[in-house]
C-alpha positions in Angstrom: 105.9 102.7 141.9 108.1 100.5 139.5 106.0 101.7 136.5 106.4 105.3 137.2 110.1 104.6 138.0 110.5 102.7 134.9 108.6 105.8 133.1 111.2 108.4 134.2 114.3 106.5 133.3 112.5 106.1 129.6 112.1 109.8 129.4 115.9 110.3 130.7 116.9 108.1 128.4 114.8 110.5 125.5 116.2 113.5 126.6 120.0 112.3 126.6 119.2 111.4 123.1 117.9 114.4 121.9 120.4 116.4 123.4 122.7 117.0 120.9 119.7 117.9 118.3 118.7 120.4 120.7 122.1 122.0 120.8 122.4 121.7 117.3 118.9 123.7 116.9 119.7 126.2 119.6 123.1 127.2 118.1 121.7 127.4 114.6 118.1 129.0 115.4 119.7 131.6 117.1 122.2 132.5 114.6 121.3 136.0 112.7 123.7 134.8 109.8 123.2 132.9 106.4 125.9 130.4 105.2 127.0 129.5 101.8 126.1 125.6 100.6 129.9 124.8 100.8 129.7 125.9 104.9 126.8 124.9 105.1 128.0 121.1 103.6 131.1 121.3 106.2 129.1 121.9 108.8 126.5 118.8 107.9 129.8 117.1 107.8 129.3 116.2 103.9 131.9 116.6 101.3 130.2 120.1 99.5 129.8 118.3 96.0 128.0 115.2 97.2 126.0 117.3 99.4 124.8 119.5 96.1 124.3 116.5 93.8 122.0 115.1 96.4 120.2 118.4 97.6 119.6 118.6 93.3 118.4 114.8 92.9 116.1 115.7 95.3 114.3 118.5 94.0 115.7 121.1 96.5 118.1 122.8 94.2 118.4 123.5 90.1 120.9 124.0 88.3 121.0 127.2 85.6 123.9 128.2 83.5 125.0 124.7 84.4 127.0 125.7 87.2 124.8 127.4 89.7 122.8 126.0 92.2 119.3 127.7 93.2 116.7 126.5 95.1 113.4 125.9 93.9 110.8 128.2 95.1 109.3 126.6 97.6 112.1 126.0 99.3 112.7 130.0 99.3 109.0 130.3 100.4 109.9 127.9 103.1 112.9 130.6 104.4 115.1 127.3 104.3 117.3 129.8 101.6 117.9 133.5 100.1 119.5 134.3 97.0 121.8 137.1 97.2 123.3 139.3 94.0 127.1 139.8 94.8 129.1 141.8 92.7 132.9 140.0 91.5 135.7 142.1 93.2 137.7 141.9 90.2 135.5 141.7 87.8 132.4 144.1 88.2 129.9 141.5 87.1 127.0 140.7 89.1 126.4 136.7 89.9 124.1 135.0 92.5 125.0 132.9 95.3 122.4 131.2 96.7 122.4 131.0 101.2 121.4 128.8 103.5 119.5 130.6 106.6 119.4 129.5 109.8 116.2 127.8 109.9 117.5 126.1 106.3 120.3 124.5 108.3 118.6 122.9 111.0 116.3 121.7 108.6 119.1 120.8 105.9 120.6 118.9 109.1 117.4 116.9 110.0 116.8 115.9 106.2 120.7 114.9 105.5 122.1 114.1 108.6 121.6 109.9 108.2 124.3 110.2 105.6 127.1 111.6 108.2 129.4 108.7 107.6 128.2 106.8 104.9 129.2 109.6 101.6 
């Protein structure tokens, strides 16, 4: 009886850890929208040029016309991001801007979320 006892509060104890993750993944999973890598940073709660430096040492993202960041394909593959062409209000011109999808944040959050605090 103490055993079994002993057994339940353990897995109490489990899910009021993984409680939070869980919300975090519901919200996230269930969201039909993608988020730009500067939301997506705020909502990792990592300053936005950290976040990219580290998601480019790391082989997620590359830089071309040393300013934007894209993700490397199989990362795309993965559905973790899209790129999107936008056309410049002002300007006319076409740019990409790469997105982070839902699925990409949860996993983004997983990955990064041991440097909450510490960047």
């Amino acid at each position: 009886w103490a055993n079994e006892y002993d057994g339940r509060l353990v897995a109490e104890q489990k899910v009021t850890a993984l409680e939070p993750k869980a919300a975090f993944a519901e919200e996230y999973l269930e969201a039909d929208h993608n988020v730009a890598l500067r939301y997506a940073a705020q909502e990792l709660g990592l300053p936005p040029n950290i976040f990219n430096e580290k998601l480019r040492a790391d082989k997620v993202l590359y830089t071309i016309d040393s300013r934007k960041n894209m993700p490397y394909q199989y990362y795309l593959e993965k559905g973790y991001f899209v790129v999107k062409t936008r056309i410049h209000a002002r300007t006319g011109r076409a740019h990409l801007q790469t997105l982070v999808t839902p699925k990409g944040l949860y996993w983004l959050n997983k990955k990064y979320s041991h440097l909450k605090g510490f960047v």
